[in-house]
C-alpha distance (Angstrom), angle and dihedral (degrees) to the residues before:
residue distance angle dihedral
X1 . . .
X2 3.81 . .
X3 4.34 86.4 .
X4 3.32 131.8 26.8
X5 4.00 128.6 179.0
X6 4.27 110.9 -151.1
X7 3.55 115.9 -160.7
X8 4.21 128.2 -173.6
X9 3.49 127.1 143.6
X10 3.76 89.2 -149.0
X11 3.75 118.6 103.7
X12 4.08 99.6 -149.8
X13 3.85 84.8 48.8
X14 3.42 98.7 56.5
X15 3.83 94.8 47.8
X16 4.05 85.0 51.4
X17 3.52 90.3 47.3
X18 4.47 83.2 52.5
X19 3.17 91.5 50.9
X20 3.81 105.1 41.0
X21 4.07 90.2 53.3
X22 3.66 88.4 45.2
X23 4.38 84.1 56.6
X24 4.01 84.2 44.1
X25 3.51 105.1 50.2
X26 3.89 93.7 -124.3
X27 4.11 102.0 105.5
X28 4.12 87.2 113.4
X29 4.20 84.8 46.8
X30 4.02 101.9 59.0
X31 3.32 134.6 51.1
X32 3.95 110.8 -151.8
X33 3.57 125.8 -162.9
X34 4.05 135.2 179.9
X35 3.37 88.4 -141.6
X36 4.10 136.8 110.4
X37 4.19 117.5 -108.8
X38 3.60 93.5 -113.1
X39 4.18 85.3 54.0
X40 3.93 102.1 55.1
X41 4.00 119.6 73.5
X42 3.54 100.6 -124.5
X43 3.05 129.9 117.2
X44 4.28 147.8 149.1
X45 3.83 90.1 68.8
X46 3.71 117.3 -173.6
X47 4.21 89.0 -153.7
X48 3.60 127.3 3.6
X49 3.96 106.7 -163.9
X50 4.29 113.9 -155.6
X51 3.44 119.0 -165.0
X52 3.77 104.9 169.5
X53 3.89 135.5 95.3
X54 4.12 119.6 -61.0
X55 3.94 90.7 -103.9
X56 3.50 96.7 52.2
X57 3.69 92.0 50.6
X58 3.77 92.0 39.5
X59 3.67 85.5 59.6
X60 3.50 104.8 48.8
X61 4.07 96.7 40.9
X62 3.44 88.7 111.8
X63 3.49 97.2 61.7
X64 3.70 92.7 36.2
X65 4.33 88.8 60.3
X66 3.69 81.9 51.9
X67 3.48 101.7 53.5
X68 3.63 98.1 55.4
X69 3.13 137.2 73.5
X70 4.01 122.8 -116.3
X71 3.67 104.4 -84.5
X72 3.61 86.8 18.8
X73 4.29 112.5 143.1
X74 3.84 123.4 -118.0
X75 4.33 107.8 -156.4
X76 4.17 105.5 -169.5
X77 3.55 117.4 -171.1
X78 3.96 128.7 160.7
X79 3.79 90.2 55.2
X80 3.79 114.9 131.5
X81 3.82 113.1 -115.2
X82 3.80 95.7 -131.8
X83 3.91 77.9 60.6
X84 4.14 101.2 70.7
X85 3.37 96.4 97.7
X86 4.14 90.2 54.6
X87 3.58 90.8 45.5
X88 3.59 105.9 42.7
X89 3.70 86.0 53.8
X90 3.50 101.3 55.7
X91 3.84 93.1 36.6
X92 4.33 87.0 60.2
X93 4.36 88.5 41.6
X94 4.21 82.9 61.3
X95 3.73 87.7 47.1
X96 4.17 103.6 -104.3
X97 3.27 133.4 153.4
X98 3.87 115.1 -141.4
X99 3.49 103.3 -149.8
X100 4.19 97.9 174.2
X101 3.84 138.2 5.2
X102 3.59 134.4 -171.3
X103 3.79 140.4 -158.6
X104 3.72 128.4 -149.0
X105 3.79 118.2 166.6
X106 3.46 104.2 -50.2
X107 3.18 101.6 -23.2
X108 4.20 135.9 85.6
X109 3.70 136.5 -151.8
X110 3.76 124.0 -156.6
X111 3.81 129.5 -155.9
X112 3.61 106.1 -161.4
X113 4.13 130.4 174.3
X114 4.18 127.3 -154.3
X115 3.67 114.0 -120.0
């Protein structure tokens, strides 16, 4: 990616997140904010990537449909496998297409697409 926009709304994240582009070179590359989706003025994303627990993205699906562009990909991870049927749901209610998921231990990852 030649930009990136990092969100979190936790403090000890963010700094890790400073310090880790610092490590990487790509400080000049991301813009971070400690700040929810539906509070940054972005938008038209080509891929918005969500790795958080299923209610959190549940409740901010909305703003995630908004934020991207159409065609634009969704990537979940840090949903709990015993969770698909939860997500999946939700995911097709906010009109996506899930085009791939992916277990590991317990846990599932979700490659989704805005129609």
């Amino acid at each position: 990616f030649k930009k990136a926009i990092a969100i979190d709304i936790d403090e000890d994240s963010i700094e890790n997140a400073k310090e880790y582009f610092k490590i990487n070179k790509v400080t000049d590359n991301i813009k971070l904010y400690k700040k929810d989706i539906y509070e940054i003025k972005e938008k038209n994303f080509d891929v918005i990537y969500a790795n958080i627990l299923r209610n959190v993205i549940e409740n901010n699906l909305y703003s995630i449909y908004n934020k991207l562009k159409t065609g634009g990909k969704l990537f979940i991870s840090g949903v709990l496998a015993d969770e698909e049927n939860k997500i999946s749901e939700s995911l097709r209610k906010n009109n996506f297409r899930i085009i791939n998921k992916r277990f590991k231990s317990e846990w599932l990852g979700i490659y989704a697409v805005k129609e």
